[in-house]
FILUMNU-913389 format. One record per atom (N, C-alpha, C): x, y, z; residue in one letter. Coordinates in steps of 0.05 Angstrom, whole numbers, padded with zeros to 5 digits, always signed. Example, Ala and Ser with C-alpha at 12.3 -4.5 7.8 and 13.67 -1.06 7.14 Angstrom:
<recs>
+00264-00114+00156A/+00246-00090+00156A/+00264-00066+00156A/+00257-00045+00142S/+00273-00021+00143S/+00258+00001+00157S/
</recs>
This chain:
<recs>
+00077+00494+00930X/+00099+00485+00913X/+00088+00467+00890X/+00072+00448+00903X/+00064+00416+00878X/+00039+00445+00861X/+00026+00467+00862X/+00009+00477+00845X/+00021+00495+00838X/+00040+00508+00848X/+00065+00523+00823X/+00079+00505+00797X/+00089+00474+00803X/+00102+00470+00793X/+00075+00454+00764X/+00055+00454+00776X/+00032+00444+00757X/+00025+00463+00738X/+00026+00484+00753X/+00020+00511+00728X/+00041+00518+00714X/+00067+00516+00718X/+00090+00515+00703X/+00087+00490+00678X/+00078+00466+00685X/+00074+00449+00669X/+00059+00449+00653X/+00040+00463+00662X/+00014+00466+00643X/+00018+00486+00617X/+00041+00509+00626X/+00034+00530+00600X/+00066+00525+00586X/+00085+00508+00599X/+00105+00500+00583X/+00101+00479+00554X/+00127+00484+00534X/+00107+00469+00511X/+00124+00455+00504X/+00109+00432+00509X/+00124+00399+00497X/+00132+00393+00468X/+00157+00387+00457X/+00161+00390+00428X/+00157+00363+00422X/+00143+00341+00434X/+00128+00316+00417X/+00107+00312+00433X/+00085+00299+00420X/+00066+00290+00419X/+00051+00257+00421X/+00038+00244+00435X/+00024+00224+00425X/-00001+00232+00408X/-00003+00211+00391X/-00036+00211+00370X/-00045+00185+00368X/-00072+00180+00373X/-00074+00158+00366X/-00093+00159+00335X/-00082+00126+00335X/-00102+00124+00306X/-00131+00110+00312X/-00143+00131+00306X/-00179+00124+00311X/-00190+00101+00301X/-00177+00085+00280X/-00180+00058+00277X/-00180+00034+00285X/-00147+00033+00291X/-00131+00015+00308X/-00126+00010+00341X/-00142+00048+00344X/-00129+00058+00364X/-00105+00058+00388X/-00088+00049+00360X/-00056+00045+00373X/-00044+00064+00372X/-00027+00079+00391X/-00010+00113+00393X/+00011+00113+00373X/+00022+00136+00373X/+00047+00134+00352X/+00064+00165+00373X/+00085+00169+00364X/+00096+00198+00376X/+00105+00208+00349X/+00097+00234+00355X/+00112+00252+00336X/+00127+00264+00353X/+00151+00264+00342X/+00177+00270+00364X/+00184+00296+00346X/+00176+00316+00344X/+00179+00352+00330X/+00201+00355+00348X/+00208+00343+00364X/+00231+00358+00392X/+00257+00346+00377X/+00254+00325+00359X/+00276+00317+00349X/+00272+00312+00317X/+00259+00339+00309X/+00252+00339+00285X/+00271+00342+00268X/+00276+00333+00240X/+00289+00343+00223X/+00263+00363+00203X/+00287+00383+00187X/+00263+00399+00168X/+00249+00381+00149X/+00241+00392+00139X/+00227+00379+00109X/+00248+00365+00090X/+00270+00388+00083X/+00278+00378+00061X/+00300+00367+00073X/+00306+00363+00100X/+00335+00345+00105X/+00326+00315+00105X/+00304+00306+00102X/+00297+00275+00085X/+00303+00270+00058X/+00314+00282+00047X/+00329+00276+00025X/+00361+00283+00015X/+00380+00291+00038X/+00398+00302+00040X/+00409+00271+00045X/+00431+00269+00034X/+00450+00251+00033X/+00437+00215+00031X/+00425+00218+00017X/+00404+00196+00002X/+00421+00181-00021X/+00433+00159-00018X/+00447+00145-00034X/+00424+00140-00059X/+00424+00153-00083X/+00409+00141-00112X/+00418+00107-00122X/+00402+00094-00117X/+00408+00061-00129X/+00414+00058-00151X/+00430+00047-00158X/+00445+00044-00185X/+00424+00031-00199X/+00416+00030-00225X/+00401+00029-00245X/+00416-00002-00256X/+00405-00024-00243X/+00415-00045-00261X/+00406-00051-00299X/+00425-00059-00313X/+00424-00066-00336X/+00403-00079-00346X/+00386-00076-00367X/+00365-00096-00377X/+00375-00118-00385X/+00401-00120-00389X/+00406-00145-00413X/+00405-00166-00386X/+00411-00155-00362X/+00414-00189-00345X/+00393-00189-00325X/+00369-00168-00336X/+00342-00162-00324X/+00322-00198-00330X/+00314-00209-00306X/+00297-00242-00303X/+00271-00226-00329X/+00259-00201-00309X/+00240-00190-00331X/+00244-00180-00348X/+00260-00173-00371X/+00264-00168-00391X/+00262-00191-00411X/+00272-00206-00403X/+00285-00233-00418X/+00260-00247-00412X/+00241-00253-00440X/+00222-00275-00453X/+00229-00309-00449X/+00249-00310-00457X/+00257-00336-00446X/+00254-00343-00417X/+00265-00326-00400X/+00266-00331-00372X/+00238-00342-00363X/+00223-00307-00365X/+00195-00311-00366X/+00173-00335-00377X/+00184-00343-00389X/+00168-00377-00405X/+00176-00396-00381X/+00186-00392-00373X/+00198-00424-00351X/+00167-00408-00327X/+00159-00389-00323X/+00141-00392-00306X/+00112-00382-00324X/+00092-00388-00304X/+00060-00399-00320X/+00053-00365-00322X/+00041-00356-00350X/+00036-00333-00355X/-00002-00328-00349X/+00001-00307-00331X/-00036-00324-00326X/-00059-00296-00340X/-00033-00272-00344X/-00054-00248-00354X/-00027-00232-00368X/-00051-00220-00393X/-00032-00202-00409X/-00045-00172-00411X/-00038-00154-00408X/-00043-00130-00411X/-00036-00122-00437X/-00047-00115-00465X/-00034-00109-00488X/-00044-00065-00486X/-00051-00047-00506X/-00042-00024-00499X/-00070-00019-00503X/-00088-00037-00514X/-00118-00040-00507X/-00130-00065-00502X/-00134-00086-00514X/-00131-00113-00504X/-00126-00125-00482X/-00142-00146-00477X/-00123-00163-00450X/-00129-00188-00455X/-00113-00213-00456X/-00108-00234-00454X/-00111-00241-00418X/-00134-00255-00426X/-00138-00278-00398X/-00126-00313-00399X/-00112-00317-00382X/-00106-00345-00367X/-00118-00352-00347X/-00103-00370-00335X/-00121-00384-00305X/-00093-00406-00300X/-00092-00408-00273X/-00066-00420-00261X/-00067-00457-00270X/-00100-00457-00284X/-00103-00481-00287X/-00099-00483-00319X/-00108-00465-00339X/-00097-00459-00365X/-00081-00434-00364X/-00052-00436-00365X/-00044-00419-00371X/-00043-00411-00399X/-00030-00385-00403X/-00024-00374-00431X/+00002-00385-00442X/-00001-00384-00481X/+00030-00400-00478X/+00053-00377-00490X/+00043-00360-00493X/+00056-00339-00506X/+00062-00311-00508X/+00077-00304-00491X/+00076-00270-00491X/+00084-00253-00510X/+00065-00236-00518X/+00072-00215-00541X/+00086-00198-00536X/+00108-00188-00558X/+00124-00170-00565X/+00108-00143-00553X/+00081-00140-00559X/+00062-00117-00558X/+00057-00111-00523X/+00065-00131-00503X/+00055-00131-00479X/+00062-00112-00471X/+00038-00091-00449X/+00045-00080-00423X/+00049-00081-00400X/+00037-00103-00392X/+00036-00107-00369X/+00025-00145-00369X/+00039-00155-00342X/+00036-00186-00346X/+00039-00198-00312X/+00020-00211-00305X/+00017-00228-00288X/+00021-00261-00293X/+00045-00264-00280X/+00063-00288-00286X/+00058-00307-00252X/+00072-00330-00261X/+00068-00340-00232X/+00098-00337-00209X/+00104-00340-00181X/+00133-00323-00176X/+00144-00348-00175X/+00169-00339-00184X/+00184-00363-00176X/+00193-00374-00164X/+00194-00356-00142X/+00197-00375-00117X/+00183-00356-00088X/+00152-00366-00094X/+00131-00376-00084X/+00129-00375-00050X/+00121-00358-00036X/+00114-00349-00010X/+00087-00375-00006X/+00071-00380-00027X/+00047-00399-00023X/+00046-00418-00049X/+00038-00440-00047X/+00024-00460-00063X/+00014-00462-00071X/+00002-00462-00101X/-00031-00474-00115X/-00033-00514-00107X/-00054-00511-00095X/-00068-00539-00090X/-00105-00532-00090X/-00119-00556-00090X/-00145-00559-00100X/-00157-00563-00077X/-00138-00571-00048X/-00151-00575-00019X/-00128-00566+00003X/-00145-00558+00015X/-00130-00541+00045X/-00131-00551+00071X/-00111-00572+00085X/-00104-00584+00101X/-00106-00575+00128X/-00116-00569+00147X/-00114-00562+00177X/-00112-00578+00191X/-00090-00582+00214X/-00079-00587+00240X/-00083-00571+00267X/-00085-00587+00284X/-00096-00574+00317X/-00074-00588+00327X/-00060-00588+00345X/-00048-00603+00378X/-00040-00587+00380X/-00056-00593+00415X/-00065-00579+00430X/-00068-00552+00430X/-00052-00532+00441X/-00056-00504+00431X/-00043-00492+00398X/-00033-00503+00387X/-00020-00501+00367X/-00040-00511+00349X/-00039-00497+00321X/-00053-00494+00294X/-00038-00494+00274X/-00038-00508+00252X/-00035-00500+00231X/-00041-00505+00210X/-00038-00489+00177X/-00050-00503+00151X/-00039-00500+00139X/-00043-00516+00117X/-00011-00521+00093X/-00013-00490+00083X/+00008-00490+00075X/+00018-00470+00054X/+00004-00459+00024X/-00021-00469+00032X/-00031-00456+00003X/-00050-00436-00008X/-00045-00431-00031X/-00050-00404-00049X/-00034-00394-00075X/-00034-00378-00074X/-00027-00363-00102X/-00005-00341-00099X/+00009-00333-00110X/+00025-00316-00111X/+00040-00311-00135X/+00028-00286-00145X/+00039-00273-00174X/+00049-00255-00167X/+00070-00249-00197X/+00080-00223-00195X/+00075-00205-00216X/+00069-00176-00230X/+00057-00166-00243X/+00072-00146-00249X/+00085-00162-00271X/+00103-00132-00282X/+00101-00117-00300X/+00117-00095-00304X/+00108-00074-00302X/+00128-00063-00340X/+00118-00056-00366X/+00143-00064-00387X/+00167-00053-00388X/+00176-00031-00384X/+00184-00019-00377X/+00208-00017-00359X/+00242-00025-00359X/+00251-00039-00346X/+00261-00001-00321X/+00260+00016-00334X/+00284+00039-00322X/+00257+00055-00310X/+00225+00055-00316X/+00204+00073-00301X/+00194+00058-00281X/+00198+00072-00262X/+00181+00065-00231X/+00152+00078-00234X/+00127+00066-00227X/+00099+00087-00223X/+00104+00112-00225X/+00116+00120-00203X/+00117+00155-00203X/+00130+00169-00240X/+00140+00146-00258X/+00140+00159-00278X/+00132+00151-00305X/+00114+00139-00307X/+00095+00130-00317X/+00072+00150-00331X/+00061+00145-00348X/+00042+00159-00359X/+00014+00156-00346X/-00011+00166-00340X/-00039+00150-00328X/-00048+00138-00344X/-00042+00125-00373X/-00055+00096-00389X/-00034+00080-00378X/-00012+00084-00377X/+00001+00050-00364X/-00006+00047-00332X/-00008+00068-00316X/-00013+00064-00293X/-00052+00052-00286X/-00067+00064-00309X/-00094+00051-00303X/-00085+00021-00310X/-00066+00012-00340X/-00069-00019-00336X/-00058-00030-00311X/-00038-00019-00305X/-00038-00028-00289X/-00058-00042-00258X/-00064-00022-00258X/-00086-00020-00230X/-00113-00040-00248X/-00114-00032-00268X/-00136-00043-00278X/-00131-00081-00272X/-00102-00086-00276X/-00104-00115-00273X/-00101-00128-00253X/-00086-00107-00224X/-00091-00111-00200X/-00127-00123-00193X/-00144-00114-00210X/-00167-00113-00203X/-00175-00149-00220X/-00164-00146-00244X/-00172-00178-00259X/-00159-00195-00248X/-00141-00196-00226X/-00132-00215-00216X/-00135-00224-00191X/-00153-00201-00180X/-00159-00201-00153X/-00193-00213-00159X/-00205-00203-00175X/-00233-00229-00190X/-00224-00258-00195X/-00200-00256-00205X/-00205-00290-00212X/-00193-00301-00181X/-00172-00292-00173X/-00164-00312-00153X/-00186-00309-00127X/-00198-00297-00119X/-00217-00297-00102X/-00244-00315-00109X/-00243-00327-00127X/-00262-00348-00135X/-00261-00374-00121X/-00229-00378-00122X/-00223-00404-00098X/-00235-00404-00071X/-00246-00430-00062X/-00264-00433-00051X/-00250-00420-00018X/-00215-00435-00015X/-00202-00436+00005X/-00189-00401+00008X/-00188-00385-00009X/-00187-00363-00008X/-00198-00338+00010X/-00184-00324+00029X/-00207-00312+00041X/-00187-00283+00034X/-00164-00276+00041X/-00157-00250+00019X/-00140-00255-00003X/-00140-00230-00014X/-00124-00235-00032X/-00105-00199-00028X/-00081-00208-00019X/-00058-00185-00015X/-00049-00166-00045X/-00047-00138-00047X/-00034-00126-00076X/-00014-00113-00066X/+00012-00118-00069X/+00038-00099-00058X/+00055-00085-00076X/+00066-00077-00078X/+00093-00056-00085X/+00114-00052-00065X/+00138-00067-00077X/+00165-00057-00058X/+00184-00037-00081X/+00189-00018-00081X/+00213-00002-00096X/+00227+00001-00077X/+00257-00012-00091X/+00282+00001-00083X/+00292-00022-00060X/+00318-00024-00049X/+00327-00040-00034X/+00326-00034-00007X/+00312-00015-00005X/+00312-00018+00023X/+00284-00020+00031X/+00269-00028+00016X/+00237-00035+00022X/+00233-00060+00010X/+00261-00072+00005X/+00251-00109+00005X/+00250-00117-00022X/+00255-00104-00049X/+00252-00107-00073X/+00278-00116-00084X/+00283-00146-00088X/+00306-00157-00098X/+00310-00156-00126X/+00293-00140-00144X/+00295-00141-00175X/+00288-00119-00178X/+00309-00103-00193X/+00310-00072-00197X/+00281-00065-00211X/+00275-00079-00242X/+00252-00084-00256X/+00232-00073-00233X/+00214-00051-00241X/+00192-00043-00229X/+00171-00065-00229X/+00150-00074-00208X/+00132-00092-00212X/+00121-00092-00184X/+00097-00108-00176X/+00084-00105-00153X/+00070-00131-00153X/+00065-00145-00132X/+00060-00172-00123X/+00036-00182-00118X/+00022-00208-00118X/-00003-00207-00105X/-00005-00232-00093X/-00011-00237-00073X/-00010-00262-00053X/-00041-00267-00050X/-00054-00291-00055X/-00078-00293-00042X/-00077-00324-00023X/-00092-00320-00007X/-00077-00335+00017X/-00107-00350+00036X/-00104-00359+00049X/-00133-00370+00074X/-00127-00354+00101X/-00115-00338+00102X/-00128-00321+00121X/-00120-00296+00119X/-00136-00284+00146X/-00128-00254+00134X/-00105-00239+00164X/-00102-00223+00150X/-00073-00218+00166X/-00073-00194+00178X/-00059-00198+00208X/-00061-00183+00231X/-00064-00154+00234X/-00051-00139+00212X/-00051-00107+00207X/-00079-00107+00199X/-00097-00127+00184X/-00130-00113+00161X/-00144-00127+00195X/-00141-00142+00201X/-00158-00148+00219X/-00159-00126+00241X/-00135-00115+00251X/-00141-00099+00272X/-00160-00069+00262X/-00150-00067+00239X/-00163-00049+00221X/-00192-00051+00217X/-00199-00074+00217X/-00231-00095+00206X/-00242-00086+00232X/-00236-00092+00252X/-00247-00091+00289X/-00244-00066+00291X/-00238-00046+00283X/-00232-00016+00301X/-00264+00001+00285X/-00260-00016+00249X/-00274-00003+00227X/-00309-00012+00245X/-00305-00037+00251X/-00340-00045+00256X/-00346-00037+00290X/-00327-00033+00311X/-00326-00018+00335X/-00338+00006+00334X/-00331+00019+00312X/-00338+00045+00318X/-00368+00047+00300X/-00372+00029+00272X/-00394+00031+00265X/-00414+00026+00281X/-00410+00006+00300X/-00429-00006+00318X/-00447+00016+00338X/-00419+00027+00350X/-00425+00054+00371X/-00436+00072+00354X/-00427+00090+00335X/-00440+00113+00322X/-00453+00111+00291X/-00462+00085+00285X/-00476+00079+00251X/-00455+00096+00233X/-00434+00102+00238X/-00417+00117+00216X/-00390+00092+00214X/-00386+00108+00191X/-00362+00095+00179X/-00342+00116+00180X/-00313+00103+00199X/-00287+00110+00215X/-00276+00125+00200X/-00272+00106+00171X/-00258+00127+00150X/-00275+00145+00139X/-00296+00151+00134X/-00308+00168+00123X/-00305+00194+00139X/-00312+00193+00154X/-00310+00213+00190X/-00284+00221+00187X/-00258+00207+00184X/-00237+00216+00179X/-00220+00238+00167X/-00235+00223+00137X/-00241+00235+00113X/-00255+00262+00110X/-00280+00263+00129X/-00293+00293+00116X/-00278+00308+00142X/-00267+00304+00168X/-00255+00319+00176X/-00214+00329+00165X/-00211+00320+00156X/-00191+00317+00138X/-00191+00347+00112X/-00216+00338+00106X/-00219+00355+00077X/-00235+00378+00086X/-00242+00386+00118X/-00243+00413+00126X/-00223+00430+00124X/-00204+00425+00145X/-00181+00447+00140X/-00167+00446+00118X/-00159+00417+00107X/-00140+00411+00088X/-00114+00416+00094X/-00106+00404+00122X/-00078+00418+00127X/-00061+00387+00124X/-00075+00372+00121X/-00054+00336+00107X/-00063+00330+00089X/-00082+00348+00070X/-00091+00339+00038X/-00066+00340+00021X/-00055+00329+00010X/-00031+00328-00018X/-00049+00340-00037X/-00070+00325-00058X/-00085+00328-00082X/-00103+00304-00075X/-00131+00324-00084X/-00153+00307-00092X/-00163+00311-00113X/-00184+00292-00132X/-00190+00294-00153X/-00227+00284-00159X/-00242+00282-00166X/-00273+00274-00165X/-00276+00261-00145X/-00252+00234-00146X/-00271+00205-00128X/-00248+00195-00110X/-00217+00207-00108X/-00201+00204-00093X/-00185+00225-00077X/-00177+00215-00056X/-00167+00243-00041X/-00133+00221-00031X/-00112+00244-00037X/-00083+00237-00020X/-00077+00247+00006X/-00068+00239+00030X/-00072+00254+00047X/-00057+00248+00067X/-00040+00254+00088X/-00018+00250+00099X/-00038+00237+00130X/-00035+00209+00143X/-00052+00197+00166X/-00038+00224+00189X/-00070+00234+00211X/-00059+00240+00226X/-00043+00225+00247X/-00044+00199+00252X/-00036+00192+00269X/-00006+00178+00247X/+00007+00193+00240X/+00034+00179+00214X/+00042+00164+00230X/+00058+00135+00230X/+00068+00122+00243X/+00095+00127+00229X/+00104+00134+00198X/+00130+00140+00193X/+00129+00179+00180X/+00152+00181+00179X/+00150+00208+00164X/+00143+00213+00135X/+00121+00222+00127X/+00119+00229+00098X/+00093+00198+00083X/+00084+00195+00109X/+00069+00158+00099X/+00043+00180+00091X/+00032+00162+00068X/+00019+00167+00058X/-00004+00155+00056X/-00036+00156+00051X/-00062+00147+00051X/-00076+00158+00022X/-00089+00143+00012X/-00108+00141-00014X/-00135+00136-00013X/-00158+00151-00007X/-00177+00146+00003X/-00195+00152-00029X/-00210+00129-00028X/-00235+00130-00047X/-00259+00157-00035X/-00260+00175-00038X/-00283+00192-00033X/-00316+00179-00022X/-00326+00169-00036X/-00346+00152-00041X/-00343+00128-00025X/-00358+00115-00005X/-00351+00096+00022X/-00358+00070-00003X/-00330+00056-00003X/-00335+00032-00009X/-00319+00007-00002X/-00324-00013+00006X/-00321-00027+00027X/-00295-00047+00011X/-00297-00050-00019X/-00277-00067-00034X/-00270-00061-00056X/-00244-00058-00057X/-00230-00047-00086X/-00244-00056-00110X/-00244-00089-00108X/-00248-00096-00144X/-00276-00092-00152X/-00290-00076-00139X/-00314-00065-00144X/-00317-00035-00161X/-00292-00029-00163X/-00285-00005-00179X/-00290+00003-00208X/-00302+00025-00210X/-00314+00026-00238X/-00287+00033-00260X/-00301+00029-00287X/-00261+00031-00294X/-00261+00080-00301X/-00278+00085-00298X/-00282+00124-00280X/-00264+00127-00260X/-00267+00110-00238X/-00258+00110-00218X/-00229+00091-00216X/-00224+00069-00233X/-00194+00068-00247X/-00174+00091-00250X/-00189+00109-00272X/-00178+00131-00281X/-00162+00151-00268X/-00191+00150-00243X/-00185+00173-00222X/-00159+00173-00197X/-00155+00143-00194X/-00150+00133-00181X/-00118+00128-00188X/-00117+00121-00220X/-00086+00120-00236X/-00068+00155-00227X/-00092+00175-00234X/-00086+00207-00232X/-00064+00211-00204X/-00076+00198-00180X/-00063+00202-00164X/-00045+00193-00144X/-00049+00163-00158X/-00024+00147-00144X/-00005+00152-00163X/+00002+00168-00188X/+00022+00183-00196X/+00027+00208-00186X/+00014+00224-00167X/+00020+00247-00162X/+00031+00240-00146X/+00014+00228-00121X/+00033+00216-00093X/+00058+00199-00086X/+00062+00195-00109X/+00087+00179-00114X/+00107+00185-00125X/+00097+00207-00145X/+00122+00237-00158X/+00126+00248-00134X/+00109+00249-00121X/+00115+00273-00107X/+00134+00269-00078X/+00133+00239-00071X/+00155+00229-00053X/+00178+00227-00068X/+00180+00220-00093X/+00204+00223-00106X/+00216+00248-00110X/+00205+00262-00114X/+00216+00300-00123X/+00225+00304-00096X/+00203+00305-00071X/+00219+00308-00045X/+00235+00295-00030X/+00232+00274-00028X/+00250+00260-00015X/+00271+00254-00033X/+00277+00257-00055X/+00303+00237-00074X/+00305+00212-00076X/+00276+00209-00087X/+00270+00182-00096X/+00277+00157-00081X/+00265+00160-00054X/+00266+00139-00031X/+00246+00113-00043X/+00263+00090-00027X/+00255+00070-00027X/+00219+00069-00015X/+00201+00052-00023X/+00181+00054-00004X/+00167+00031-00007X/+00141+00022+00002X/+00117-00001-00002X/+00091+00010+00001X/+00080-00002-00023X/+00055+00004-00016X/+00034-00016-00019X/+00011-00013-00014X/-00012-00036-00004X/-00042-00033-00005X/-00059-00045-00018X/-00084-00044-00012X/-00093-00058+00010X/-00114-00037+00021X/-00117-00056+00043X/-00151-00060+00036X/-00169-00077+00034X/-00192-00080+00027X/-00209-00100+00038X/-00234-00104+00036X/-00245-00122+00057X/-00240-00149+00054X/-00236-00170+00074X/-00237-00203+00050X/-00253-00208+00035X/-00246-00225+00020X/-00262-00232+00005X/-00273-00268+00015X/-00278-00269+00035X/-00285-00293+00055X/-00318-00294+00057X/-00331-00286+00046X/-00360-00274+00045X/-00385-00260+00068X/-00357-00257+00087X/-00374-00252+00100X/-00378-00217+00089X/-00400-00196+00099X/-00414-00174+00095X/-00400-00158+00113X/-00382-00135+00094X/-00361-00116+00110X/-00368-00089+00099X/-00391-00087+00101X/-00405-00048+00090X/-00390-00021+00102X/-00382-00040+00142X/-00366-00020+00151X/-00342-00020+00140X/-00331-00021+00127X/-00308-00018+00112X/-00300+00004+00094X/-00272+00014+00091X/-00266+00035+00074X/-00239+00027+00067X/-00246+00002+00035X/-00215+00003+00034X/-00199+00034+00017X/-00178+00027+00021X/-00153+00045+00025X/-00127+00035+00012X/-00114+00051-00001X/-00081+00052+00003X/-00064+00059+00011X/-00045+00056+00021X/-00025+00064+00034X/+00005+00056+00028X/+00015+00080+00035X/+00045+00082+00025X/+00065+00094+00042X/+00087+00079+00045X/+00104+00073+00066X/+00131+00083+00061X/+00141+00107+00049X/+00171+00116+00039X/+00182+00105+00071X/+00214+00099+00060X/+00231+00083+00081X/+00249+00109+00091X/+00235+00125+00110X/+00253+00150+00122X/+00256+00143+00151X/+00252+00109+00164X/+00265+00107+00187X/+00270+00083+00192X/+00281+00080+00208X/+00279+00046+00214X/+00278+00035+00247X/+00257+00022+00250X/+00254+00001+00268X/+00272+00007+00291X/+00287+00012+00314X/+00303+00003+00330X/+00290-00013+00355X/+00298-00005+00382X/+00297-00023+00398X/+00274-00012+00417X/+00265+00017+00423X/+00242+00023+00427X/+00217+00015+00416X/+00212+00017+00386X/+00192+00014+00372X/+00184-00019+00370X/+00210-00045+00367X/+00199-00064+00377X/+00195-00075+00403X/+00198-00058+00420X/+00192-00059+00449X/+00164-00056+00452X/+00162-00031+00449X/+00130-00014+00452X/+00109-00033+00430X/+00113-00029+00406X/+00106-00039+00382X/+00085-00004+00372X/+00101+00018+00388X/+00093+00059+00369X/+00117+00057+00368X/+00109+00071+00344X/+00127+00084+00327X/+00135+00112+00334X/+00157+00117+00320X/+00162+00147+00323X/+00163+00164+00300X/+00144+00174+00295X/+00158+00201+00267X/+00163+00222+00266X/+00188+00235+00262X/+00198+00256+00266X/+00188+00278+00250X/+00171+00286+00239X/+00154+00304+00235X/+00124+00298+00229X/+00116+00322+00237X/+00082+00326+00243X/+00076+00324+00214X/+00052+00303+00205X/+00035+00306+00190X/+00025+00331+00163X/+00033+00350+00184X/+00012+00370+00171X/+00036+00388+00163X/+00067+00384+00167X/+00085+00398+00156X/+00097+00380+00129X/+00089+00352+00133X/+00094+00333+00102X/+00076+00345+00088X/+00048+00345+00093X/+00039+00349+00079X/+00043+00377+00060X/+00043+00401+00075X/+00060+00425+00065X/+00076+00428+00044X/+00094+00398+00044X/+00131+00412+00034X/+00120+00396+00014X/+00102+00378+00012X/+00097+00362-00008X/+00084+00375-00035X/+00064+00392-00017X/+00041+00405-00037X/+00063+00431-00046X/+00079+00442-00035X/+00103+00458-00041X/+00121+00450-00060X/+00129+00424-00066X/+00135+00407-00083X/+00130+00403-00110X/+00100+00401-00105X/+00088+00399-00128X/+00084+00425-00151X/+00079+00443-00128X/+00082+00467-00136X/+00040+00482-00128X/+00027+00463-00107X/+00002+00471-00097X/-00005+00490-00082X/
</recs>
């Protein structure tokens, strides 16, 4: 009976899955047993109302002057500041501008305070935190041209040089929230940057899985990833010379997305402005292309890159990643702390490149 009912189990077929991520190596489920199709992720998708420029904080120059202007993007040009000289004047001509936020997740100070009792730690609140907007009050990335999207990225990169110079600095965070349901309280397109004294729990587990595995096999996690990835090509979106889009096998949500530099390199602002270019090409594709399919869902996205704390992180492959909001959290997932995504990897990737028209 118990080796009948084993061989029945054996050739019966389970409609979800565990995967883990070879990184982190934390599981996730793909629950296909309670799949929706492709295109029912965008079926009854409330469109966010398009707030007005005239009562837009970023629109309005005046507003903008009450906080410290520290970089200017002009349509070739760039105006440099510093939190300690700021700029006093923004041009009519601006593209893009790194301002200071106004109300501040961290502190600028000149010394960094630490406390111990007994098991308990802590250190003041300080660092930096800009916001980097974007001119443009009604285009999100995905509709953007690739010259506003390289300044863009381009100044992600001049701001992540200067603030990493602070001595107390060990990363420095680059984010994007669109839309209200990924945390973005100002319609105005723009993306954030936090640099902070320590580094934070998602890059670290990331940092330990990356030098684990270097240790055991002299290779690099993501690379390995990467060239098995771009065998079949069955979670490639679009690649281009020096970047590849590509749907994680182990997805923790439906339709999440990954940006891999081709070429193993361990830190973004090390980027040539070639590889700017390449790089602008496709975080517009991957970002049209969640918008065309899904109906322009909310999402976040993130660099994740080595610290900049000095210590030597070769095993490293920073990355981006992008997080469309097609689920939410309940009471399993913060139980467990896996996730569930209701479709397989390799069928986003499909409806996507179908999308596009690949």
């Amino acid at each position: 009976m118990k080796s009948r009912m084993k061989k029945e189990k054996n050739t019966e077929s389970i409609p979800s899955e565990f995967r883990q991520n070879p990184v982190s190596l934390d599981w996730v489920i793909i629950a296909t047993g309670r799949a929706k199709r492709p295109h029912q992720f965008k079926e009854k998708r409330k469109i966010e109302k398009i707030s007005s420029s005239k009562s837009c904080p970023f629109c309005n120059l005046k507003v903008l002057k009450e906080q410290k202007l520290i970089f200017v993007y002009l349509k070739e040009d760039k105006i440099k500041g510093s939190w300690e000289v700021p700029l006093e004047k923004i041009p009519e001509d601006w593209q893009v501008i790194s301002v200071s936020n106004k109300y501040p997740a961290l502190f600028p100070r000149t010394t960094l305070e630490k406390e111990t009792k007994g098991i308990y730690q802590k250190i003041d609140g300080v660092g930096f935190h800009e916001v980097i907007i974007f001119k443009d009050h009604h285009l999100q990335i995905a509709d953007l041209d690739e010259n506003q999207i390289f300044r863009i990225i381009e100044t992600y990169k001049e701001r992540f040089l200067d603030l990493k110079k602070y001595p107390f600095i060990n990363y420095v965070a680059i984010f994007t929230n669109w839309g209200k349901e990924a945390g973005a309280t100002i319609f105005h397109p723009h993306s954030q940057i936090i640099a902070m004294p320590v580094i934070d729990p998602d890059l670290n587990r990331s940092l330990k899985g990356s030098e684990n595995f270097y240790k055991k096999y002299k290779k690099c996690i993501h690379c390995e990833m990467l060239k098995e990835s771009l065998k079949g090509k069955e979670r490639i979106i679009f690649e281009n010379e020096n970047f590849v889009v590509l749907t994680p096998f182990a997805s923790t949500v439906a339709f999440e997305l990954r940006i891999y530099p081709k070429k193993h390199q361990s830190y973004f602002e090390e980027i040539s402005k070639d590889e700017i270019k390449s790089l602008a090409e496709v975080l517009k594709v991957a970002l049209f292309s969640l918008k065309k399919a899904l109906n322009n869902p909310s999402y976040n996205f993130f660099i994740h890159t080595a610290p900049c704390d000095g210590k030597k992180r070769d095993y490293y492959h920073w990355h981006l990643e992008i997080y469309p909001k097609t689920s939410i959290w309940a009471g399993f997932e913060l139980c467990t702390g896996i996730q569930i995504s209701t479709i397989k990897p390799e069928d986003a990737a499909r409806y996507l490149r179908k999308t596009l028209g690949f």
